[in-house]
C-alpha positions in Angstrom: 57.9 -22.5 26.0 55.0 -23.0 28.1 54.8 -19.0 29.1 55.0 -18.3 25.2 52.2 -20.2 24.4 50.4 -19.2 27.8 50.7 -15.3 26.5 49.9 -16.5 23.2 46.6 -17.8 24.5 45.8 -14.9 26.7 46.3 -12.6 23.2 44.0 -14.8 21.1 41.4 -15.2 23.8 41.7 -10.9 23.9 41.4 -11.0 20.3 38.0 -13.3 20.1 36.7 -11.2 22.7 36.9 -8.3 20.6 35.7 -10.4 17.2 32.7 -11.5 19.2 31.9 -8.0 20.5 32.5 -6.7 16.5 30.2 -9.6 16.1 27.3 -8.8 17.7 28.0 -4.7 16.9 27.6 -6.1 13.3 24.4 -7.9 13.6 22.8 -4.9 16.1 23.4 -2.9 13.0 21.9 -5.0 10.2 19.0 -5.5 12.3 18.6 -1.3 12.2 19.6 -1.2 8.4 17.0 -4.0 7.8 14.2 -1.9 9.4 15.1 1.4 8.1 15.1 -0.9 4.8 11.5 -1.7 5.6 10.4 1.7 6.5 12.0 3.3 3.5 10.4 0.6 1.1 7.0 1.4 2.7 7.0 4.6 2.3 8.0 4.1 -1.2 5.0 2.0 -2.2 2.8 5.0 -0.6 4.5 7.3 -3.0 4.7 5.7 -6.2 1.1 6.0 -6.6 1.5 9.8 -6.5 4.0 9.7 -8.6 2.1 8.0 -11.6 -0.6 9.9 -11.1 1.5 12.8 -11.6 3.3 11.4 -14.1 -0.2 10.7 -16.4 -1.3 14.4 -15.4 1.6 16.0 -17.0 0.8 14.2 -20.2 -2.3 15.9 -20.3 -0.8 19.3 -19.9 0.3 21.6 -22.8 2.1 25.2 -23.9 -1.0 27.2 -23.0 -1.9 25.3 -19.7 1.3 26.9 -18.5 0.7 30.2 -20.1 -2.6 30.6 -18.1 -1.2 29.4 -15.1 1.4 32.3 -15.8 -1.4 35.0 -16.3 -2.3 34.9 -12.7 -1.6 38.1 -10.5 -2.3 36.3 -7.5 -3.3 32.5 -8.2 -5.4 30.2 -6.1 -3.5 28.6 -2.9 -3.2 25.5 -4.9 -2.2 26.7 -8.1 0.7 28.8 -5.8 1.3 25.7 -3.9 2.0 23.5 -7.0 4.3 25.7 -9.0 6.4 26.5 -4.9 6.9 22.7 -4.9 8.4 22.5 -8.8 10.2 25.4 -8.2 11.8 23.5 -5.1 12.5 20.9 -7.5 14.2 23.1 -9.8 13.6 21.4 -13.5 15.0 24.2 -15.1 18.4 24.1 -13.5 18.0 28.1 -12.6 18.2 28.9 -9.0 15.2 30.4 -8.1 13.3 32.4 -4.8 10.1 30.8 -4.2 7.9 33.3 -4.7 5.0 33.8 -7.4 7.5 36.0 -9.7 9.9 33.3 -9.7 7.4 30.5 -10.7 6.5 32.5 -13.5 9.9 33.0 -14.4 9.9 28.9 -14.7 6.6 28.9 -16.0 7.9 30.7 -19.2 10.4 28.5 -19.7 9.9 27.2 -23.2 11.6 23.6 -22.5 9.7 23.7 -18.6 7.2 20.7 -20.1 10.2 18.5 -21.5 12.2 19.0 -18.7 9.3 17.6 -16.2 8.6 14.5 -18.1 12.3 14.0 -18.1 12.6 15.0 -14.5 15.0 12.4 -12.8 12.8 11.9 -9.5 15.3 9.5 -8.4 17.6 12.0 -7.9 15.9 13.7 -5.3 17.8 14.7 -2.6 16.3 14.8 1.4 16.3 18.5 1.5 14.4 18.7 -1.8 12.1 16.5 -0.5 11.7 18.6 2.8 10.9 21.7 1.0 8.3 20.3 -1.2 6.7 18.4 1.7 6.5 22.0 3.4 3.4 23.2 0.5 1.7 19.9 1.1 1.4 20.5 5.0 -0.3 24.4 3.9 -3.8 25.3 4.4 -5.4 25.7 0.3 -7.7 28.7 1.5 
């Protein structure tokens, strides 16, 4: 009896050894999560500023802003850069190249206006996000 309980012990000491490591493995990793938490929620509040501002500019746009925006053989860097990163984006659902033949491909889609002030931004996905980052980073000469 005394060598039952004895192994007994020796397993449930074994087994709080390895609910203590678990333990602390746990609580390493909600410290991580809770920075990353941090970070992410930082760089949020940087962003939604942007995004509001964007959000008001594309109520001032119209049919025709598009249309001349579309005209151009070879538009200014910025102009280029803009319609790269909505292309990126892809509001139209169409898979396109991004080059300045594609974005006026999008551009002369009749429902392009609708579909950006519907856009689900919160459905962005990381490489999205790297690709449109990528135009921000070029030089506008």
């Amino acid at each position: 009896l005394i060598a039952v309980i004895q192994e007994k012990s020796a397993i449930a000491s074994v087994s709080q050894e390895e609910a203590t490591k678990k333990q602390k493995y746990a609580e390493e990793q909600a410290i991580i999560i809770t920075k990353q938490k941090e970070e992410a929620d930082e760089a949020l509040m940087e962003a939604l500023p942007a995004v509001e501002a964007a959000s008001r500019a594309l109520e001032n746009l119209d049919k025709n802003d598009l249309t001349e925006l579309k005209a151009f053989t070879n538009p200014p860097p910025a102009v280029k850069n803009l319609c790269m990163q909505l292309v990126c984006l892809r509001p139209t659902g169409e898979k396109l190249e991004e080059t300045w033949n594609d974005a006026k491909k999008m551009l002369g889609n009749s429902q392009l206006l609708t579909l950006l002030k519907t856009y689900p931004k919160d459905d962005l996905n990381e490489k999205q996000v790297k690709r449109v980052n990528k135009y921000f980073n070029e030089e506008l000469t």
